[in-house]
Each structure stands twice: as structure tokens, then as C-alpha cells.
Backbone as CSV, one residue per row, in Angstrom:
resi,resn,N_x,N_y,N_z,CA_x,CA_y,CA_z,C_x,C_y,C_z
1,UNK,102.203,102.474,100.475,102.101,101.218,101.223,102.029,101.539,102.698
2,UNK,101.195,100.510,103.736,100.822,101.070,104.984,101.956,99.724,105.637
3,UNK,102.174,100.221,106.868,102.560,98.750,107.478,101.124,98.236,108.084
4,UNK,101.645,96.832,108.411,100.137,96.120,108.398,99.684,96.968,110.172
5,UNK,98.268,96.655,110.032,97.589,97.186,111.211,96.458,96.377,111.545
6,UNK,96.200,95.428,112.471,95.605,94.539,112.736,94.516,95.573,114.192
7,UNK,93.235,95.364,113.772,92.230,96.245,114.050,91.132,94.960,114.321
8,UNK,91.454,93.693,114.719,90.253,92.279,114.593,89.615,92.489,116.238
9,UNK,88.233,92.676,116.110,87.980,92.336,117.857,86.751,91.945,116.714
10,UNK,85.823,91.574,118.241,84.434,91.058,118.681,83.986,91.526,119.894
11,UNK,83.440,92.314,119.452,82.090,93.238,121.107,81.845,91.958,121.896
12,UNK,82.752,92.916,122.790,82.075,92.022,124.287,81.982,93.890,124.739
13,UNK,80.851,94.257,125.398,80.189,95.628,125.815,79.967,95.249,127.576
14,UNK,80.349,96.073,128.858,79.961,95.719,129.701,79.267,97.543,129.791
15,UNK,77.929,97.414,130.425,77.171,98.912,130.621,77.774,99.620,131.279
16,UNK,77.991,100.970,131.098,78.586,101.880,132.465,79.971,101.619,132.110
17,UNK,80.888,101.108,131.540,82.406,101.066,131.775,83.062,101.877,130.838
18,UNK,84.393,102.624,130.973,85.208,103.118,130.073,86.129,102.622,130.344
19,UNK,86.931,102.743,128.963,88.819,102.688,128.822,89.655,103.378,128.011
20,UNK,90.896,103.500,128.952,91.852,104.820,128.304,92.970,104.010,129.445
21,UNK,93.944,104.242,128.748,95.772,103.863,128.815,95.698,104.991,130.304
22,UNK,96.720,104.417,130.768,97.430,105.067,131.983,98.650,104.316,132.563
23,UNK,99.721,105.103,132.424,100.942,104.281,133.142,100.545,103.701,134.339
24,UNK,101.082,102.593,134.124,100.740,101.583,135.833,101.425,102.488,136.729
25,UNK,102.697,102.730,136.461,103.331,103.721,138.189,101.908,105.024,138.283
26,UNK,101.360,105.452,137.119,100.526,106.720,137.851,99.549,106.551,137.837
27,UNK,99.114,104.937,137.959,97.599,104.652,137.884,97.170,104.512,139.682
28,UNK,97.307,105.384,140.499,97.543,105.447,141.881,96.553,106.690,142.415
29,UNK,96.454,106.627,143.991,95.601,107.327,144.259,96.196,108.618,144.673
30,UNK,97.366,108.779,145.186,98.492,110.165,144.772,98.689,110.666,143.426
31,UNK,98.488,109.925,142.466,98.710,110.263,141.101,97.401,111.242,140.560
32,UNK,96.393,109.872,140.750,95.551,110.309,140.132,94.585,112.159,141.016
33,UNK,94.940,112.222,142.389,95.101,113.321,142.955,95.818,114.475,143.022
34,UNK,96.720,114.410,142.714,97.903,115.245,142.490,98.050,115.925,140.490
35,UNK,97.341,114.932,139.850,97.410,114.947,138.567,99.146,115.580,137.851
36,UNK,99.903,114.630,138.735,101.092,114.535,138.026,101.433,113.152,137.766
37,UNK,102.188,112.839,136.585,102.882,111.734,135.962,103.868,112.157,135.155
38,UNK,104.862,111.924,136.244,106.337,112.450,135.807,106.964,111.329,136.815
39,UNK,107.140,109.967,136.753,108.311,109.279,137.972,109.483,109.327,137.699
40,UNK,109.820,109.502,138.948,111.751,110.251,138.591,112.186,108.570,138.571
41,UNK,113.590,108.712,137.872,114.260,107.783,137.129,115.765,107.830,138.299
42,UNK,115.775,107.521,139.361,117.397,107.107,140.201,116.991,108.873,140.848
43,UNK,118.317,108.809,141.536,118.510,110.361,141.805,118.582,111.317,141.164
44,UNK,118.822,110.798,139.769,119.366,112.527,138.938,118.153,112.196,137.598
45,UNK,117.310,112.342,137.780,116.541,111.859,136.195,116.344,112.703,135.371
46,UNK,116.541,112.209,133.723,116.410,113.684,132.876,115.254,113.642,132.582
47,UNK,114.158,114.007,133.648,112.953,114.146,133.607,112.698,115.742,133.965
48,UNK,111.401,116.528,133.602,111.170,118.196,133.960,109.307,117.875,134.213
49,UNK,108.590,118.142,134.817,107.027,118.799,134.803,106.975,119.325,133.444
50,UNK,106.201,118.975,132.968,105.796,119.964,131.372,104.393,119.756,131.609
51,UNK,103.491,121.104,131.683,102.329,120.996,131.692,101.873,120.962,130.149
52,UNK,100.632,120.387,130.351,100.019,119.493,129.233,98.107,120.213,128.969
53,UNK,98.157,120.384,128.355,96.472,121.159,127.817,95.446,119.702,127.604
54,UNK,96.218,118.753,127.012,94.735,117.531,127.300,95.856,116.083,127.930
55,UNK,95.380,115.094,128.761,93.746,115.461,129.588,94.143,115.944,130.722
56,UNK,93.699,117.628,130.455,93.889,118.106,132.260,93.060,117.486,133.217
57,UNK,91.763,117.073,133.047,90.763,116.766,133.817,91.681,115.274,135.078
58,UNK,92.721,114.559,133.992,93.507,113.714,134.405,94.641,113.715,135.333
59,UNK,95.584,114.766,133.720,96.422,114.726,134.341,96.765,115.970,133.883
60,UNK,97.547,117.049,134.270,97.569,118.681,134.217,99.545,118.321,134.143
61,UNK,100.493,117.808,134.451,102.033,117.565,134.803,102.466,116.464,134.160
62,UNK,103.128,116.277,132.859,103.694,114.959,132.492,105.437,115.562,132.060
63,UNK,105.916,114.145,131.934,107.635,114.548,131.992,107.393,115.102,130.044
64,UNK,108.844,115.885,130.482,109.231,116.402,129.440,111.067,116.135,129.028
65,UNK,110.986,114.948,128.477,112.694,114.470,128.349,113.443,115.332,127.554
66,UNK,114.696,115.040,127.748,115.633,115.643,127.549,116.708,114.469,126.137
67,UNK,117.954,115.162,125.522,117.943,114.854,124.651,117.299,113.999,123.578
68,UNK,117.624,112.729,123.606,117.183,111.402,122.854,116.548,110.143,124.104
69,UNK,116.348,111.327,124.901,115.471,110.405,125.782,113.751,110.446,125.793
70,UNK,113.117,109.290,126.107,111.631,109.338,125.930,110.961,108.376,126.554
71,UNK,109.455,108.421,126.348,108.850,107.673,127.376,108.081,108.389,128.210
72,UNK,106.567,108.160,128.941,106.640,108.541,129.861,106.681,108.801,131.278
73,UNK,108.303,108.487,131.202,108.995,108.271,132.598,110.538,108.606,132.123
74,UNK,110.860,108.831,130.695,111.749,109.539,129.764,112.468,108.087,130.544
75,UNK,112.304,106.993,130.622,113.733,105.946,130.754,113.590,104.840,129.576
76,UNK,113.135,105.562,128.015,113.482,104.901,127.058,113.942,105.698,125.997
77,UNK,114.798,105.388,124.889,115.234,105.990,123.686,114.492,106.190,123.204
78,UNK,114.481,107.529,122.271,113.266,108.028,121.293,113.591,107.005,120.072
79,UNK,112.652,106.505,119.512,113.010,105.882,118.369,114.308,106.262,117.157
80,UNK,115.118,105.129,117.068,116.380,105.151,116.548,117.306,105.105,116.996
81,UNK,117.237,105.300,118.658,118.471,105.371,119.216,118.695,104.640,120.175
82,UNK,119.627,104.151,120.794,119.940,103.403,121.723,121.225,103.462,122.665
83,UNK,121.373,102.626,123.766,122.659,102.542,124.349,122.588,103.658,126.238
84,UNK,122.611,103.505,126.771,122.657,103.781,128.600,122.398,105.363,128.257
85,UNK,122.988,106.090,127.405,122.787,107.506,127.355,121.786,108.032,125.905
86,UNK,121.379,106.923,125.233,120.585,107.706,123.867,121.195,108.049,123.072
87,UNK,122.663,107.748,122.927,123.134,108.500,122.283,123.695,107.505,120.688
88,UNK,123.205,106.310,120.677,124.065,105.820,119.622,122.657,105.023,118.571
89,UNK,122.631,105.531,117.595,122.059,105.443,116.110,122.029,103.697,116.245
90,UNK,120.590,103.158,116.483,120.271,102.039,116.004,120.387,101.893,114.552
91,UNK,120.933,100.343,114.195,120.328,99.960,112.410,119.150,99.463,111.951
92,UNK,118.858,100.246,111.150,117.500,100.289,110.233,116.903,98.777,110.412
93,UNK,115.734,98.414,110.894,115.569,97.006,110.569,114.527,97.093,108.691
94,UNK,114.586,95.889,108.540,113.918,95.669,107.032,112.630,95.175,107.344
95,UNK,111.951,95.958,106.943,110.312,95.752,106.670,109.964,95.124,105.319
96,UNK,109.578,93.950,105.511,109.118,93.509,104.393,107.838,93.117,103.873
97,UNK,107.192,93.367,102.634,105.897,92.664,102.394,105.880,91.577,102.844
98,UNK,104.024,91.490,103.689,103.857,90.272,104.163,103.706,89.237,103.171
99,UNK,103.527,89.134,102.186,103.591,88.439,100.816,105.151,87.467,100.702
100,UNK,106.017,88.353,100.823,107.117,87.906,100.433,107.649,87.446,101.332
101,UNK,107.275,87.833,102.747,107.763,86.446,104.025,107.533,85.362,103.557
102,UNK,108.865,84.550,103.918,108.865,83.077,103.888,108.211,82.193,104.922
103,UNK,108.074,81.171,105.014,107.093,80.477,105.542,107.406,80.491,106.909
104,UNK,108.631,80.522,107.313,109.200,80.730,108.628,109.178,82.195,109.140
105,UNK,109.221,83.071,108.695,109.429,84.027,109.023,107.629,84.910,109.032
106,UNK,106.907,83.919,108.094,105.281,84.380,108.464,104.722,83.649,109.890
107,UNK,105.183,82.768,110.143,105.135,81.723,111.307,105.357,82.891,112.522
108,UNK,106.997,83.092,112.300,107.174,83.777,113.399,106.454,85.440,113.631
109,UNK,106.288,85.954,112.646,105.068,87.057,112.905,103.957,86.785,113.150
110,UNK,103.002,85.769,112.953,101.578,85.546,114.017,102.307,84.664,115.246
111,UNK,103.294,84.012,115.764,103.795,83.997,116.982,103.865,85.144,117.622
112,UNK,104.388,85.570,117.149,104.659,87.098,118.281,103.359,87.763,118.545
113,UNK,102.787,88.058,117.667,101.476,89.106,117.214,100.588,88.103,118.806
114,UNK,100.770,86.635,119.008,99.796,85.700,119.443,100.528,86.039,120.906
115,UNK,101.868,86.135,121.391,102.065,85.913,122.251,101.847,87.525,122.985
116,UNK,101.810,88.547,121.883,102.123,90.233,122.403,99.680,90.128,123.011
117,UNK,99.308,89.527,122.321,98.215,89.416,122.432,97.580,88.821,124.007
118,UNK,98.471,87.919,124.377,98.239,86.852,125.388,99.097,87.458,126.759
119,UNK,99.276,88.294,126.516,101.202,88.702,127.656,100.172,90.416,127.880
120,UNK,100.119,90.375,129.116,99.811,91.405,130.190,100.981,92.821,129.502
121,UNK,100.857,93.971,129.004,101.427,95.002,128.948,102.250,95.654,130.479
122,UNK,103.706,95.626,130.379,103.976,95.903,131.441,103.731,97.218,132.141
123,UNK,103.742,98.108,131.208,103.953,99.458,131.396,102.457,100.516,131.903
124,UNK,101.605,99.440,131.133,99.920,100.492,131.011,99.138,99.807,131.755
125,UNK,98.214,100.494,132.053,96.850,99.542,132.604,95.750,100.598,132.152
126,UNK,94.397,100.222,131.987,93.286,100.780,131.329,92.394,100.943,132.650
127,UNK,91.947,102.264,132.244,90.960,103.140,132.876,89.766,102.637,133.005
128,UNK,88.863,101.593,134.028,87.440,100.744,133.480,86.404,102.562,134.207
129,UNK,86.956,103.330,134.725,85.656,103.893,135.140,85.853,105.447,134.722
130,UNK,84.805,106.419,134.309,84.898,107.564,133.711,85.645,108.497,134.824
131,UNK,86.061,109.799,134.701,87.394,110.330,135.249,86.522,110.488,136.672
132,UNK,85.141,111.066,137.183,84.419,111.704,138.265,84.738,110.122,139.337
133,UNK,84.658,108.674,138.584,84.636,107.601,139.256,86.086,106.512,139.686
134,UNK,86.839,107.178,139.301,87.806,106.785,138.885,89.003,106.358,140.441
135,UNK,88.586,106.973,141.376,89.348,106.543,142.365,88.262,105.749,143.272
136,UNK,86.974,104.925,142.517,85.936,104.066,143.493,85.230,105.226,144.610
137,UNK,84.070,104.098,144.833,83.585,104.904,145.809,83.936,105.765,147.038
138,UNK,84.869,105.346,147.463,85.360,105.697,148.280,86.714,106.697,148.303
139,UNK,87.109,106.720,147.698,88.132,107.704,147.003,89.706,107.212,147.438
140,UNK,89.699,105.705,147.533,90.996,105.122,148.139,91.221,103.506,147.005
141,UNK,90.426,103.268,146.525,90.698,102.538,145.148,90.412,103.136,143.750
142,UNK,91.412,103.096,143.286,91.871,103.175,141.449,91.487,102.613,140.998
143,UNK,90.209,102.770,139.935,89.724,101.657,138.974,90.682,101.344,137.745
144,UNK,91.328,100.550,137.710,92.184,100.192,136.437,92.380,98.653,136.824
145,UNK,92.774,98.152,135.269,92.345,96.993,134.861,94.094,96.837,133.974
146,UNK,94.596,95.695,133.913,95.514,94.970,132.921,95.180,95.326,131.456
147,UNK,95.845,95.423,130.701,95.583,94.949,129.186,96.829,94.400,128.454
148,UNK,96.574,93.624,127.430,97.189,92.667,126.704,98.590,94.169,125.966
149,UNK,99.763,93.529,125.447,100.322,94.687,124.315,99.509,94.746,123.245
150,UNK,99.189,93.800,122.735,98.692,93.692,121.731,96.889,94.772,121.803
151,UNK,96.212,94.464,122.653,95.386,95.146,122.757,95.546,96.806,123.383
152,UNK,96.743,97.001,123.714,96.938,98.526,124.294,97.252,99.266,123.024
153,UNK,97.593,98.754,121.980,97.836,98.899,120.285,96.662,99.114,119.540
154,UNK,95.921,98.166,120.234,94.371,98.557,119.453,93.812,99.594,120.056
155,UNK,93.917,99.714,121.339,93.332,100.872,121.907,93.561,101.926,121.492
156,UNK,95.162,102.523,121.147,95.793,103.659,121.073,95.591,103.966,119.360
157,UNK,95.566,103.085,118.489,94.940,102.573,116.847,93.424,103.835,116.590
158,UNK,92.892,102.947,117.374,91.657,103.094,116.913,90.869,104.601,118.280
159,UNK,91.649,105.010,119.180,91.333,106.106,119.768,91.903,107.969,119.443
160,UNK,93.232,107.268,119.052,93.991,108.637,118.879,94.584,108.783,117.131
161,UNK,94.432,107.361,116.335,95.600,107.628,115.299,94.463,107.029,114.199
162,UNK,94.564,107.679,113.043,93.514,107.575,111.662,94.414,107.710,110.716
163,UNK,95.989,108.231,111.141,96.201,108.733,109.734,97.776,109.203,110.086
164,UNK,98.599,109.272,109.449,100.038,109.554,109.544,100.200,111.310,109.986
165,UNK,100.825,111.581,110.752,102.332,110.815,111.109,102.224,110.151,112.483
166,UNK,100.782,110.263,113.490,100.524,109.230,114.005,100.478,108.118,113.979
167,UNK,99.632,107.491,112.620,100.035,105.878,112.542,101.137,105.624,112.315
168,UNK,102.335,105.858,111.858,103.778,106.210,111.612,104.337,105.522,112.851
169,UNK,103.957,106.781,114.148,104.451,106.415,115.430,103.796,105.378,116.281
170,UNK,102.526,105.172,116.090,102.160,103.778,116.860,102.311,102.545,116.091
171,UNK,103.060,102.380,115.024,103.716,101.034,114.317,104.605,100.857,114.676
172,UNK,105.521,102.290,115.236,107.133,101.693,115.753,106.398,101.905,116.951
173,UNK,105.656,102.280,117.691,105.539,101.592,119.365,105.191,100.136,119.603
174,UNK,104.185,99.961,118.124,103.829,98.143,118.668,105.341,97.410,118.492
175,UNK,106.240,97.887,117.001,107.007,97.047,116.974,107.720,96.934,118.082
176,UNK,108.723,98.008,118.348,108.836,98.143,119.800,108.669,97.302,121.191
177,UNK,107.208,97.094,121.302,106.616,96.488,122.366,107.484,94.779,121.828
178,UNK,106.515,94.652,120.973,106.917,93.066,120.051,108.798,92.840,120.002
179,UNK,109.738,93.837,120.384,111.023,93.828,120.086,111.073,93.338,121.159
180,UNK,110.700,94.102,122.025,110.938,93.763,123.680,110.496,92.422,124.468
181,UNK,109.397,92.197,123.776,109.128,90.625,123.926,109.660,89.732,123.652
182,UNK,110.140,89.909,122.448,110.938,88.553,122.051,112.349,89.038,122.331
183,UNK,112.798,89.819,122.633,114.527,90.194,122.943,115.083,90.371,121.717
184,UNK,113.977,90.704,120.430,114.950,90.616,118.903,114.761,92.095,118.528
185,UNK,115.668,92.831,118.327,115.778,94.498,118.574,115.543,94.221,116.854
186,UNK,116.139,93.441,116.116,115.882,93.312,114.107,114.286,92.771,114.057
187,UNK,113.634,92.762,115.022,112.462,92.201,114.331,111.689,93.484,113.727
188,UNK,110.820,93.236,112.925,109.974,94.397,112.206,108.467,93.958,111.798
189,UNK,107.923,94.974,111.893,106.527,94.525,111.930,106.047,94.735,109.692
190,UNK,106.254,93.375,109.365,105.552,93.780,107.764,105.000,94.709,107.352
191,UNK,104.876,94.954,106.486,104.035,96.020,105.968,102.582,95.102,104.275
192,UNK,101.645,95.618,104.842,101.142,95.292,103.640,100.281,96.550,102.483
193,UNK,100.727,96.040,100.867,99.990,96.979,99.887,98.795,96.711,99.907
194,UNK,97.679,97.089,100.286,96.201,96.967,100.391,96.218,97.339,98.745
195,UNK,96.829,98.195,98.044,96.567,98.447,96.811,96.280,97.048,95.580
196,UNK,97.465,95.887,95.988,97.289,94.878,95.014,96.335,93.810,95.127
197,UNK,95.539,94.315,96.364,93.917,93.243,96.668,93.065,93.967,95.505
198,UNK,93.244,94.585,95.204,91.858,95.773,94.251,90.831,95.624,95.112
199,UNK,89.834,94.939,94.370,88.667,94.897,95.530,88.476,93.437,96.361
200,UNK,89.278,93.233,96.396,89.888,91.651,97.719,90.837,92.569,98.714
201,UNK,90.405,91.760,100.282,91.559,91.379,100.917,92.411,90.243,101.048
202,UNK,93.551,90.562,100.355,94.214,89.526,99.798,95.439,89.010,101.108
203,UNK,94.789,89.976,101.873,95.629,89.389,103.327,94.491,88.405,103.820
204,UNK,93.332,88.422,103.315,92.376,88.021,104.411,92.029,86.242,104.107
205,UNK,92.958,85.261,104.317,92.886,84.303,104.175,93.246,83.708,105.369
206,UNK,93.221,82.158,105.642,93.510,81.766,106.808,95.113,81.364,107.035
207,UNK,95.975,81.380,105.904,97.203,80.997,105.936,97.689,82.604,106.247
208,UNK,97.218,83.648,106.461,97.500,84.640,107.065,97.112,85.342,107.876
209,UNK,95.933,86.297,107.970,95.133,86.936,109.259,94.067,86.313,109.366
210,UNK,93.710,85.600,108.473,92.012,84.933,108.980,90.812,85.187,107.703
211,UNK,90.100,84.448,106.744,89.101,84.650,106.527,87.900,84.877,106.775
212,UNK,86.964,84.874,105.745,85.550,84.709,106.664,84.838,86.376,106.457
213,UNK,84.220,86.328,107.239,83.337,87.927,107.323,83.944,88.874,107.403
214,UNK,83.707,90.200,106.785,84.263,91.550,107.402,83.547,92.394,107.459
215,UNK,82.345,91.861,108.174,81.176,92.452,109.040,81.481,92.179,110.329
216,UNK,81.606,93.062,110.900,81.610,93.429,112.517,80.528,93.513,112.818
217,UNK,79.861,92.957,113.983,78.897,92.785,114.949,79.129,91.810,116.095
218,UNK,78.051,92.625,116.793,78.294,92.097,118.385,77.995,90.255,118.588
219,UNK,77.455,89.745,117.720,77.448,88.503,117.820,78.377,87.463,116.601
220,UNK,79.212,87.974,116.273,79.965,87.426,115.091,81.714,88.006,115.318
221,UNK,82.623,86.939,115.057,84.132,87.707,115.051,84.125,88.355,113.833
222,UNK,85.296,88.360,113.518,86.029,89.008,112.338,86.147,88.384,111.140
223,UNK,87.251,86.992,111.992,88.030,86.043,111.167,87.158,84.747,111.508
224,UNK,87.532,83.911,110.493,86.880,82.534,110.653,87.349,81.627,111.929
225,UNK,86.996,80.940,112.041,87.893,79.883,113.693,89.103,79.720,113.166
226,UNK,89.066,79.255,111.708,90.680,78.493,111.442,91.079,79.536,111.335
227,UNK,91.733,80.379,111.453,92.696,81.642,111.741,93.427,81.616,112.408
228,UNK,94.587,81.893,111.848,95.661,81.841,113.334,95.150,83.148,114.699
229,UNK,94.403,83.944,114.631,93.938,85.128,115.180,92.018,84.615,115.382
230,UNK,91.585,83.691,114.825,90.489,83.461,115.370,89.358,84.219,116.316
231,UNK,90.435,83.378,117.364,89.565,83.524,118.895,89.555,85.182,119.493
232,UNK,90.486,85.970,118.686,91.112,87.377,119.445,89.513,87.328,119.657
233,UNK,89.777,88.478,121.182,88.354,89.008,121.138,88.987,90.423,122.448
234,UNK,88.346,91.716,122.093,89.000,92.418,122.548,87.733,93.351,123.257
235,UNK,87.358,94.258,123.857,85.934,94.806,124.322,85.683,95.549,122.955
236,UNK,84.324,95.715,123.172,83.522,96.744,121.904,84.041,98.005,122.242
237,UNK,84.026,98.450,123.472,84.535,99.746,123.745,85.581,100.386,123.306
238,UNK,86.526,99.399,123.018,87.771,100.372,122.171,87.430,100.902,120.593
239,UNK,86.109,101.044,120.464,85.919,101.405,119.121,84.815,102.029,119.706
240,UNK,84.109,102.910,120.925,83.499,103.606,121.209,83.928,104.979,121.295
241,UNK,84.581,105.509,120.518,85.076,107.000,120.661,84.702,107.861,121.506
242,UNK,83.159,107.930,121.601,82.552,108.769,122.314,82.282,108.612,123.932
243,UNK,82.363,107.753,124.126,82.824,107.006,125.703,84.465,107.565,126.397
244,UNK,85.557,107.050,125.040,86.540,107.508,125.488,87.046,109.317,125.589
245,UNK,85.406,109.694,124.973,86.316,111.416,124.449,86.345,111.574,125.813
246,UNK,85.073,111.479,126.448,84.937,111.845,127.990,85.829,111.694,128.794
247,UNK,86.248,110.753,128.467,87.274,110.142,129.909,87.296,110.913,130.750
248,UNK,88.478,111.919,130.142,89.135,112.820,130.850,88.969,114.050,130.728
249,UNK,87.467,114.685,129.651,87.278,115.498,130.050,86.146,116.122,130.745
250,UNK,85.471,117.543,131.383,84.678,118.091,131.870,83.218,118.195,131.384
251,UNK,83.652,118.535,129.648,82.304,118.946,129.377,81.231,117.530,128.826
């Protein structure tokens, strides 16, 4: 069984543009010059330089935390743990088939999913120009752009993760994100058996993610209008791989 992974856009393509994640503190023109992203945390931070093999073209210096600390800016708990020092064992939240959510509790998972969708990501902002263009013409503006949580999930989905123990870790980062939004540390992101659709998606109705087509193209969504997820519409580019391999590198 997978936890669910919501992958719905509609191409909107602008010519010439790329995107790739970058912490907002090192989305800067010292940053992006210096090619370090490590921001110290107070006076004493359990942050170190750890050089990094990809993307040097970017960034060559990112932090390297210390115990049960993480992040990168190491001022969050590695998953499971919590409390001012990292040191104390969160409880398990319960993942449940989206099937077996109750009517309230399916409610409140496309709420969140709608509001993590609509709500500016605090932490990231996206790369609109390839790495050679990237501090503007002039070499004193940073091309970067806002993105949704919900869409910094799709980005990181569908650029870096195909397959466990990556998808593993970007299910507890969305939940995560989605915890932090709503202030509910027990919330959990469902999980669904793609196995008991056979050859249906038996998620794919409108009292849940949306019916309708599951042909992707640039002039058609995903889901039908009546969908609670409808209208999502996210750029074509986050499903351009080959745009993003470049980003950050040379060849």
C-alpha cells in the first residue's frame, strides 16, 4: 500500500523558464555567489559546512546537523522527534485508508490538501531562470518566484522521488508541511491501496479527488470541475525533467 500522492496539474508552459526549490534565506545574491547555504541558527547553531557533490554548479556548502536535528538550516527535528533539543520520541500518528475516512474526517483532508495548495510555502521559493541567469541581468537580482506547499510537493514528487525510500520521505515532508498548517502535529496524510481499483481508479471520483479524464494535456485538467481539486493548476514544467536536470548543472 502507497500513501496517497496527489500528482493533478494542467500545463500552463511559459518559453525560456525553469524551476527548482531553493531556501528563501539562500535565495540571495551573497548566497547564490558564495554558493553556501548553511544559515546559522542564534549564536551557537548545531549547524557545520558539509560540502555537497550535486548541485555544485549552485551550491558547493550546505549544513550538516547534528544529533536529531534537521532541515536545511538544521532548526527542525528529524522526523519522529521533537521538543527545543530533538530529543523526545513523537507518537506514531494513524494513517488510515482513504476509504475508511469518515465523512468528516475526508472533509477535513481535501481542506487542508486545498488550503496547503492556496498558502505561499514559507520556507522555499522556486528558481524561474536556468543557473548562468539566475542572478538577472545584471547580476544584483535573484530570479525566484513563491510557490504554494502543496505545489513545492509536486515539484520535489515528480523531480527527485519515483520510488521508496524517497517517496517514504517526501510523504512525511508534505505531512509535515500540512501539520504545520493546521497546528495538528496527529494529523496524517491517508494512504491509498491502488491494488483494490484493479483496473479502476477507485479514488477517482468526485466525492474524493475528482473524476473525469486521466489524459493529461496542455489544453484539458485532470479532474472534472466538480472536484473538490478541480481548478488545481500547477506549471507544465514541473514534469519537465529535462529542463530541471540543467538547473544546476554545467554540462
Amino acid at each position: 500500500m502507497r500513501a496517497l500522492v496527489l500528482g493533478l496539474v494542467c500545463f500552463v508552459t511559459w518559453p525560456g523558464s525553469t524551476e527548482a526549490q531553493f531556501p528563501r534565506v539562500c535565495s540571495t545574491v551573497e548566497g547564490i555567489v558564495s554558493k553556501q547555504c548553511c544559515p546559522a541558527l542564534g549564536s551557537d547553531p548545531a549547524n557545520v559546512y558539509d560540502r555537497e557533490r550535486w548541485p555544485t554548479t549552485c551550491f558547493n556548502q550546505t549544513c550538516r546537523c547534528f544529533s536529531n536535528f534537521g532541515g536545511f538550516d538544521c532548526g527542525q527535528c528529524t522526523f519522529g522527534w521533537t521538543g527545543p533539543n530533538c530529543d523526545v520520541q513523537k507518537s506514531p500518528v494513524v494513517r488510515k485508508n482513504i476509504h475508511s475516512l469518515t465523512p468528516a474526517e475526508l472533509q477535513e483532508f481535501l481542506d487542508v490538501l486545498d488550503r496547503a495548495k492556496n498558502t505561499t510555502h514559507p520556507d522555499y521559493v522556486i528558481a524561474t531562470q536556468h543557473w548562468l541567469a539566475l542572478l538577472g541581468p545584471n547580476g544584483t537580482q535573484p530570479q525566484f518566484s513563491n510557490i504554494s506547499i502543496y505545489d513545492f510537493f509536486t515539484w520535489q514528487h515528480y523531480y527527485s522521488v519515483r520510488d521508496t525510500p524517497w517517496g517514504i520521505y517526501h510523504i512525511l515532508s508534505l505531512e509535515r508541511n500540512l501539520q504545520r498548517l493546521t497546528g495538528n502535529e496527529t494529523f496524517a496524510v491517508p494512504y491509498w491501496n491502488f491494488a483494490t481499483g484493479q483496473t479502476e481508479c477507485d479514488v477517482c471520483t468526485d466525492s474524493l479527488l475528482g473524476g473525469g479524464t486521466t489524459q493529461m494535456t496542455p489544453a484539458s485538467s485532470v479532474t472534472s470541475p466538480g472536484s473538490p481539486i478541480g481548478g488545481w493548476c500547477v506549471t507544465g514544467a514541473l514534469l519537465d525533467r529535462h529542463v530541471f536536470k540543467t538547473l544546476c548543472e554545467t554540462d
